[in-house]
DOMAR-761443 format. One record per residue: z, x, y of N, C-alpha, C in turn; chain; residue in three letters. Coordinates in nm, 4 decimals. Layout:
N
     n_zz     n_xx     n_yy    ca_zz    ca_xx    ca_yy     c_zz     c_xx     c_yy kette rest
        Z        X        Y        Z        X        Y        Z        X        Y     A  ALA
...
This chain:
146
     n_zz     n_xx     n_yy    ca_zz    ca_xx    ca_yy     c_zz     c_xx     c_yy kette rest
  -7.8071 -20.3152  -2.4060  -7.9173 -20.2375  -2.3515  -8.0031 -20.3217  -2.2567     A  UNK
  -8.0156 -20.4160  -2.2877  -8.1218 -20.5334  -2.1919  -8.0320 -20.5907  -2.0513     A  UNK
  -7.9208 -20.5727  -2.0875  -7.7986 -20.6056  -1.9373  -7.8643 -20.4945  -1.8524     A  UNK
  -7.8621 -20.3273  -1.9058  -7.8884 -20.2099  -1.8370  -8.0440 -20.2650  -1.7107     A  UNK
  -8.1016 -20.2699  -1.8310  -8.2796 -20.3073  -1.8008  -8.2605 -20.3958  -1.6828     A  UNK
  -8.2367 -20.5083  -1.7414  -8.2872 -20.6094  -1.5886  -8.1850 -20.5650  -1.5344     A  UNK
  -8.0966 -20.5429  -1.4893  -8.0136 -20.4608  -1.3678  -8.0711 -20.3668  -1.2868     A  UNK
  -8.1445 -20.2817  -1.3570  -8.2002 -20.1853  -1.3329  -8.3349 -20.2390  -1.2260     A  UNK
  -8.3793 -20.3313  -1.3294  -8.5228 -20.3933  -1.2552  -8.4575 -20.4527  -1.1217     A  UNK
  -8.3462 -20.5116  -1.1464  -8.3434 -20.6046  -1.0082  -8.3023 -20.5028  -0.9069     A  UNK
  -8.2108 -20.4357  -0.9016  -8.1438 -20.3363  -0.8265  -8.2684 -20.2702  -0.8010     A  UNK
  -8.3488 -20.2111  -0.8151  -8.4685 -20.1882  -0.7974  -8.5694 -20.2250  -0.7247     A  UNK
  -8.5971 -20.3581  -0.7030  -8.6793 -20.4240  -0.6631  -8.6033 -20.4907  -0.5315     A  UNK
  -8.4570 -20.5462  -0.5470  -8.4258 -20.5292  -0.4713  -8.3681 -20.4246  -0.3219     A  UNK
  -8.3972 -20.3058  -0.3585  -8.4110 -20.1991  -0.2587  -8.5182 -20.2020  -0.2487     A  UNK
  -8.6438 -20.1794  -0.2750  -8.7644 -20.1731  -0.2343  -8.7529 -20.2863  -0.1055     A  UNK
  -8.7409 -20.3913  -0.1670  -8.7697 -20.5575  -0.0735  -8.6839 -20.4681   0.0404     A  UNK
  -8.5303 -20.4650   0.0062  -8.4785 -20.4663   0.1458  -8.5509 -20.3628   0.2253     A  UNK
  -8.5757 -20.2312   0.1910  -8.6188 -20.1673   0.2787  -8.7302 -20.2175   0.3736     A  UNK
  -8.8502 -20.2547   0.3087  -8.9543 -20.3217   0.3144  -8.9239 -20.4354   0.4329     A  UNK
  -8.8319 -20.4871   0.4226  -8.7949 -20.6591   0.4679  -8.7083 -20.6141   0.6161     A  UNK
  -8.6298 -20.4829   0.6129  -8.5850 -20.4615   0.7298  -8.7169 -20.3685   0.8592     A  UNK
  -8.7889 -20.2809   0.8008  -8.8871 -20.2672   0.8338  -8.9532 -20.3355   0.9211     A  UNK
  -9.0353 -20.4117   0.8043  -9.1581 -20.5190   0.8658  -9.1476 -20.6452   0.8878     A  UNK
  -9.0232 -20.7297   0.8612  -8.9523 -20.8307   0.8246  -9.0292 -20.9237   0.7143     A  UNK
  -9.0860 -20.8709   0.6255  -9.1270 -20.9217   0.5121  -9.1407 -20.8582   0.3559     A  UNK
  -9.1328 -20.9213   0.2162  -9.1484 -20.8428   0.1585  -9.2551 -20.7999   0.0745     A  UNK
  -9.2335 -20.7002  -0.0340  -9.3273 -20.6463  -0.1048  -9.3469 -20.7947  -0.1848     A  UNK
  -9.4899 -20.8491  -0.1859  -9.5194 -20.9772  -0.3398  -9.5819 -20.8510  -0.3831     A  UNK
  -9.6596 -20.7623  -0.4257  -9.6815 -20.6920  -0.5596  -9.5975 -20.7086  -0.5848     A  UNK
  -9.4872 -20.6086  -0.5306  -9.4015 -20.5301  -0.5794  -9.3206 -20.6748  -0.6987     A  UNK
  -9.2776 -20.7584  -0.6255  -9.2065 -20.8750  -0.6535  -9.2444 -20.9151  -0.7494     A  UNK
  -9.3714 -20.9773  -0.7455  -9.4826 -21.0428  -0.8452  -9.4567 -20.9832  -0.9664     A  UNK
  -9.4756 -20.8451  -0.9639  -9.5087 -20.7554  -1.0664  -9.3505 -20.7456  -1.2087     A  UNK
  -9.2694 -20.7728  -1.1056  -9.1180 -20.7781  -1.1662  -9.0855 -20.9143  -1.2329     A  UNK
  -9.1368 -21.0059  -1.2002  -9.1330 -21.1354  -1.2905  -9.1649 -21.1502  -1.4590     A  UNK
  -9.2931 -21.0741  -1.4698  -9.2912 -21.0769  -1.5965  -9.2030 -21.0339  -1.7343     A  UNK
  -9.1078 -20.8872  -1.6829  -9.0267 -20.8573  -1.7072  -8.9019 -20.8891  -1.7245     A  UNK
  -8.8523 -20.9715  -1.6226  -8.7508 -21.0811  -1.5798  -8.7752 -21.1459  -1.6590     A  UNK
  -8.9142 -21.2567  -1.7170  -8.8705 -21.3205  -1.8012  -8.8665 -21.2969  -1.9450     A  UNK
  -8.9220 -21.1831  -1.9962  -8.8957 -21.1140  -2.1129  -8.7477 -21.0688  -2.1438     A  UNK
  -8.6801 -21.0119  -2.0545  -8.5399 -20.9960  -2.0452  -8.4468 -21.1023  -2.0429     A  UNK
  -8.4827 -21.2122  -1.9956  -8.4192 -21.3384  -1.9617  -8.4481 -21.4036  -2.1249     A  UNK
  -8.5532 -21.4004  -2.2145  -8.5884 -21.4393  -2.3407  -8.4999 -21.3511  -2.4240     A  UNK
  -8.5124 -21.2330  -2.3806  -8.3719 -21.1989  -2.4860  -8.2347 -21.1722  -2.4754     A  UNK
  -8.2042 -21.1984  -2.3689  -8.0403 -21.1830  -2.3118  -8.0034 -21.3241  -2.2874     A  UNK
  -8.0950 -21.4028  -2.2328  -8.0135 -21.5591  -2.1883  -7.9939 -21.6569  -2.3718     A  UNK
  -7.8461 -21.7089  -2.3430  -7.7979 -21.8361  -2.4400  -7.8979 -21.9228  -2.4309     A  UNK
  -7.8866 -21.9277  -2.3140  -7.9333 -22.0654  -2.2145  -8.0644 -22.0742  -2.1986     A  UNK
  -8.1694 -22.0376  -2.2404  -8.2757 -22.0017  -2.2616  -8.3613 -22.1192  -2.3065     A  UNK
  -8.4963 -22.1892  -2.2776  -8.5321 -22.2156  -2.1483  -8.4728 -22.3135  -2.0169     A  UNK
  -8.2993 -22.4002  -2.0340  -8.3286 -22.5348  -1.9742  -8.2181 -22.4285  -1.8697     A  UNK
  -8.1816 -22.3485  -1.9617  -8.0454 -22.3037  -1.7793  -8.1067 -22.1765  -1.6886     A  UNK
  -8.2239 -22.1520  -1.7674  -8.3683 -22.0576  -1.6372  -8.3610 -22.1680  -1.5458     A  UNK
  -8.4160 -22.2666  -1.5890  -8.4488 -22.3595  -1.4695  -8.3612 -22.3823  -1.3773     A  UNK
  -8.2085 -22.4100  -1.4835  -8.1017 -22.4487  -1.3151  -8.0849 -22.3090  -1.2442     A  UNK
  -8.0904 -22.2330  -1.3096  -8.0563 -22.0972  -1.2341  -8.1766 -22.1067  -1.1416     A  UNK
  -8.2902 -22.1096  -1.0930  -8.3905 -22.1510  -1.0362  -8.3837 -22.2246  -0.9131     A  UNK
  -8.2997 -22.3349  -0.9315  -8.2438 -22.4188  -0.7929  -8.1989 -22.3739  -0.6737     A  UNK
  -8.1188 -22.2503  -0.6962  -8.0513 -22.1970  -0.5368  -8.1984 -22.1362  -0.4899     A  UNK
  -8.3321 -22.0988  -0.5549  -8.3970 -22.0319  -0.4878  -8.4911 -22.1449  -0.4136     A  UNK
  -8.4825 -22.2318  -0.5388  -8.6179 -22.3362  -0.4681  -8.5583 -22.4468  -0.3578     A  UNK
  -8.4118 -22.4130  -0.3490  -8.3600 -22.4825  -0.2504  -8.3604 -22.3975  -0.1035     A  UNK
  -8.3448 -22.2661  -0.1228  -8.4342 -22.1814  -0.0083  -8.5756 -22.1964   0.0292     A  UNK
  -8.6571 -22.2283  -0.0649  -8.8046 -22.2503  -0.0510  -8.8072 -22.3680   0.0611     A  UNK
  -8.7183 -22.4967   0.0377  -8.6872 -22.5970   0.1023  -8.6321 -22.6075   0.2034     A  UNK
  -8.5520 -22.5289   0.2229  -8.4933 -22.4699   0.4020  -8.6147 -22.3906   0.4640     A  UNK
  -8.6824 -22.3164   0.3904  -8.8021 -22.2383   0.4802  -8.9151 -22.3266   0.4859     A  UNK
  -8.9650 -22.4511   0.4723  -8.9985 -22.5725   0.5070  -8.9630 -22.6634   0.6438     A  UNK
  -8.7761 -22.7105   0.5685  -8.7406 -22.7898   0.6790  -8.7747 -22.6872   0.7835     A  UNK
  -8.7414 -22.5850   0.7951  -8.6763 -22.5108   0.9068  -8.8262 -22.4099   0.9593     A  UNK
  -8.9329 -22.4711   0.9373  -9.0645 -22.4459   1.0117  -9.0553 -22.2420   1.0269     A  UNK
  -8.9934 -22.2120   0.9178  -9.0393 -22.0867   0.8687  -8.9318 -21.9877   0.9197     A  UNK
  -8.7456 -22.0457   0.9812  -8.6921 -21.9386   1.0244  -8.6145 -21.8809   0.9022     A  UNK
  -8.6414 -21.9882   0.8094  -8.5791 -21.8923   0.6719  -8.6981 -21.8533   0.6113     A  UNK
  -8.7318 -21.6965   0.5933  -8.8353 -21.6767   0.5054  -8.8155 -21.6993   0.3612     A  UNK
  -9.0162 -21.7492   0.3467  -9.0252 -21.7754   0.2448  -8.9752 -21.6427   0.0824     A  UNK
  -8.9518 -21.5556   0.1278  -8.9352 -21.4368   0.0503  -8.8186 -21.3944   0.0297     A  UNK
  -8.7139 -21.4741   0.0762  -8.6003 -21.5060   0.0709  -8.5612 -21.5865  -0.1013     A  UNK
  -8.6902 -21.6973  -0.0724  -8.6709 -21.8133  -0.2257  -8.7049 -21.7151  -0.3017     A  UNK
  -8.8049 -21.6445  -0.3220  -8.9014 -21.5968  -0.4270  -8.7798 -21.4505  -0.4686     A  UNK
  -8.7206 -21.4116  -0.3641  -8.6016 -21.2878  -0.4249  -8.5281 -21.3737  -0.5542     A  UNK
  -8.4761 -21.4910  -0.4487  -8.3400 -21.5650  -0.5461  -8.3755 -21.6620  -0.6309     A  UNK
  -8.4949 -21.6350  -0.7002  -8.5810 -21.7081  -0.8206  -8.5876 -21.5907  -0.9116     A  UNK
  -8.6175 -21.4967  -0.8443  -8.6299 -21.3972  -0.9438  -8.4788 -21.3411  -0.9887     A  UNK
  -8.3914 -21.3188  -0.9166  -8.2217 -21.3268  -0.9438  -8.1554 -21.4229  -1.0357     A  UNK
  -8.2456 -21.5738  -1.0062  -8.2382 -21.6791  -1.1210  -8.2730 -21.6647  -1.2175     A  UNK
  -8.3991 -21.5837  -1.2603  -8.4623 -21.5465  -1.3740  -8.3511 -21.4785  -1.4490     A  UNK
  -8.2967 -21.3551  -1.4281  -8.2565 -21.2653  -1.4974  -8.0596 -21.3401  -1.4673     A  UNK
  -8.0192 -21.4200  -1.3758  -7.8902 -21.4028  -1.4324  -7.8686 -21.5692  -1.4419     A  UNK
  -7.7589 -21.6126  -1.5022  -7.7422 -21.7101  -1.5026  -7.7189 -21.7861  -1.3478     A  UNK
  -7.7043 -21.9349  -1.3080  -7.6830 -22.0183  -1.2147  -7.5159 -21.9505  -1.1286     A  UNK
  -7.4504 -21.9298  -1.1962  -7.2990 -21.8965  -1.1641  -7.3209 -21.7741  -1.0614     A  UNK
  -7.3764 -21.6641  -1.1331  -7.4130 -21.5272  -1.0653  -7.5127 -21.5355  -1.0138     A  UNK
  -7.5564 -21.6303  -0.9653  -7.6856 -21.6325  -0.8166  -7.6185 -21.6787  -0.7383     A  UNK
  -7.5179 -21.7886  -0.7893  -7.4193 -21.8709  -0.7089  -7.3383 -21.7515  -0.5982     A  UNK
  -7.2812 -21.6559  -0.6582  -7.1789 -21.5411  -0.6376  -7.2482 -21.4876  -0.5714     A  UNK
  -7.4078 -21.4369  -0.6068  -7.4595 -21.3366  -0.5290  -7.4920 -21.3698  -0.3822     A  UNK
  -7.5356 -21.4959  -0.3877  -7.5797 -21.6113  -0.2752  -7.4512 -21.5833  -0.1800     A  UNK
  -7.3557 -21.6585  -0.2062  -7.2012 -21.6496  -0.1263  -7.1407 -21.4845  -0.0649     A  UNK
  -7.2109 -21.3624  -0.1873  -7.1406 -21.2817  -0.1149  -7.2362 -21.2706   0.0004     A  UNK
  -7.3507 -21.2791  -0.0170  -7.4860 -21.2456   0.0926  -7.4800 -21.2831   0.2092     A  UNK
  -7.4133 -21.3834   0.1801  -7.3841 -21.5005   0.3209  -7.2899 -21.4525   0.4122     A  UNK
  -7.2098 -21.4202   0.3204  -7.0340 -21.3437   0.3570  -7.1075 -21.2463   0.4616     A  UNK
  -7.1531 -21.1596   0.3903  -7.1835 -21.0196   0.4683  -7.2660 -21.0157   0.5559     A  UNK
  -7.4029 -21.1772   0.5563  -7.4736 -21.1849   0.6947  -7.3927 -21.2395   0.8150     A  UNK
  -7.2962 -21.3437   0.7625  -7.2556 -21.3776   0.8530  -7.1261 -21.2907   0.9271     A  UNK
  -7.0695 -21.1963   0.8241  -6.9748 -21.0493   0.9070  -7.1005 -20.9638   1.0682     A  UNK
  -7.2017 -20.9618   0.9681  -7.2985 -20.9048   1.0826  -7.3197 -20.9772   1.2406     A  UNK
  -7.3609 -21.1134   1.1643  -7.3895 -21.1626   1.2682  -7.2842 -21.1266   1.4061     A  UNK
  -7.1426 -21.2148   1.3332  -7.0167 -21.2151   1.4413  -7.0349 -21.0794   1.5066     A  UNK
  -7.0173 -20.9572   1.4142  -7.0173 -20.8379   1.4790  -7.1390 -20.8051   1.6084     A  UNK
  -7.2389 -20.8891   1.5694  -7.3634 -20.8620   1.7134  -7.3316 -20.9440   1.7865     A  UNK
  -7.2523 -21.0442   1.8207  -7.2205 -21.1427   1.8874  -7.1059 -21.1094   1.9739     A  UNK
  -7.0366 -21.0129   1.9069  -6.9441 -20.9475   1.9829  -7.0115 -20.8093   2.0498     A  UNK
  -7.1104 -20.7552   2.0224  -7.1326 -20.6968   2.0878  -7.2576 -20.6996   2.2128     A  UNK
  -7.2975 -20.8220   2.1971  -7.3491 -20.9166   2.3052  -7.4925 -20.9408   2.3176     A  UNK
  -7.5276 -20.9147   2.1531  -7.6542 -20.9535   2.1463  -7.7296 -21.0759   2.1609     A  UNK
  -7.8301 -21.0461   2.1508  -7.8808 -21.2432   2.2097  -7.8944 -21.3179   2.0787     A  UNK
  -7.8575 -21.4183   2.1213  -7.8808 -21.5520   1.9915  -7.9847 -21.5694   1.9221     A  UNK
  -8.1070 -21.5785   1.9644  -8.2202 -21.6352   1.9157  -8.3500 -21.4978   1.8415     A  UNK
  -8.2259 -21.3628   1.8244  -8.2456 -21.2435   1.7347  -8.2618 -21.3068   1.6137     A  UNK
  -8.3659 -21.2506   1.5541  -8.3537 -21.2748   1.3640  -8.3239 -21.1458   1.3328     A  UNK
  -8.2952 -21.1490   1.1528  -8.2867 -21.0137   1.1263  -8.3065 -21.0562   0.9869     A  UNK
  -8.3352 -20.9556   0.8922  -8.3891 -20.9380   0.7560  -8.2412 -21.0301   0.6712     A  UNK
  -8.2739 -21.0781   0.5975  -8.1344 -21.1334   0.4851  -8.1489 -21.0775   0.3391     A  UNK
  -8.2919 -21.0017   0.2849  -8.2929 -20.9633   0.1339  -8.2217 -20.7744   0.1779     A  UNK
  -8.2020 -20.7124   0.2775  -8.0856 -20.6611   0.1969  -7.9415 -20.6833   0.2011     A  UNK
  -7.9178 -20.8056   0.2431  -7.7917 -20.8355   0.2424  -7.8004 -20.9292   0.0704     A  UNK
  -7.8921 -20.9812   0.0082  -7.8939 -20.9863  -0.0894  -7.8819 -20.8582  -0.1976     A  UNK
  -7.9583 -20.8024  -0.1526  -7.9424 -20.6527  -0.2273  -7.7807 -20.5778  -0.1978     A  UNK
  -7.6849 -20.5715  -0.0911  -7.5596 -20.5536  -0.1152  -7.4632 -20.6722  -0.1802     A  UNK
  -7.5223 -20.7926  -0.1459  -7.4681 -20.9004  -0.2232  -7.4405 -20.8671  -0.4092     A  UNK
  -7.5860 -20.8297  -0.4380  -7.5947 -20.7790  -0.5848  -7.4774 -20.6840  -0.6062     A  UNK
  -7.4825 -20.5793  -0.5562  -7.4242 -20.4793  -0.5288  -7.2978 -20.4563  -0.5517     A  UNK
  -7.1943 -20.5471  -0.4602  -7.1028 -20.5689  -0.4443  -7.0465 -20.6568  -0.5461     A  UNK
  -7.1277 -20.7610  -0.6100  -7.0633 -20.8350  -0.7166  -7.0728 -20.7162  -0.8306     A  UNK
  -7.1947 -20.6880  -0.8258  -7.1719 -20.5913  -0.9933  -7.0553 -20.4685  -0.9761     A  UNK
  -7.0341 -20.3759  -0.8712  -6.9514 -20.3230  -0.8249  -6.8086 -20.4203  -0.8457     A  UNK
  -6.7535 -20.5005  -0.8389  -6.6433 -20.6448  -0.8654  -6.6274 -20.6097  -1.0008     A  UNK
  -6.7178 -20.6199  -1.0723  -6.7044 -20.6545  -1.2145  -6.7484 -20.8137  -1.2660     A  UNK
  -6.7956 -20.8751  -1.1335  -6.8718 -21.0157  -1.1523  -6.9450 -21.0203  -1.2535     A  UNK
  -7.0297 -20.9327  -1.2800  -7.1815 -20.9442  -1.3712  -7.2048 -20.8016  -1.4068     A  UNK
  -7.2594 -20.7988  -1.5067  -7.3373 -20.6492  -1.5680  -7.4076 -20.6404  -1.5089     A  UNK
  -7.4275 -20.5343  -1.3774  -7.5375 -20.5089  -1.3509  -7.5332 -20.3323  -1.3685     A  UNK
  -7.5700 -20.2203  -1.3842  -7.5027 -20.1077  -1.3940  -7.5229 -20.0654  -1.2400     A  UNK
């Protein structure tokens, strides 16, 4: 029942963000904020690994926090704070997966605008390509997400 829940929450929150993030190119922090507490109540009763592998699961996001640093803000910061909260609720492996498919599918986009002769120095939103990232793994059979 608690697999259902935080699935639910993230899949959730993650459509909000993406919509939100393709929009205005930023996302909801209520909205976000507000989903943490939950995350870690769910994460207290579904994770083995409970408190030291929260933390590694934690790393792919705060290592985004650290690219939107080096990189004087072209990776948004709301990017880390999605895939912290993805850390919260799944283990390190399945942020790992979700991360890689996300990438997969920004970087299918990209090529595809590149072929169709858009300019280089375009940004574009990356949390809903996290949000089909999710998507697509739980759709796999990667992770319970419903």
């Amino acid at each position: 029942m608690i697999t259902y829940i935080r699935g639910l929450i993230l899949i959730l929150v993650l459509a909000g963000n993406a919509w939100k993030d393709v929009r205005e190119h930023k996302i909801s922090l209520p909205l976000t904020l507000a989903s943490f507490p939950p995350a870690f109540f769910c994460a207290y009763l579904s994770r083995d690994d409970f408190p030291f592998g929260l933390l590694y699961s934690l790393f792919p996001g705060c290592i985004s926090f650290m690219l939107t640093w080096l990189t004087g803000g072209q990776i948004g910061a709301g990017d880390g704070i999605i895939l912290c909260l993805i850390g919260i609720m799944y283990p390190v492996e399945d942020v790992c997966v979700i991360l890689m498919a996300a990438l997969f599918l920004a970087a299918a986009y990209s090529g595809i605008l590149l072929m169709r002769r858009h300019r280089k120095e375009e940004s574009y939103a990356f949390v809903p390509f996290l949000f089909a990232g999710t998507v697509l793994v739980a759709v796999t059979g990667r992770m319970a997400v419903p």
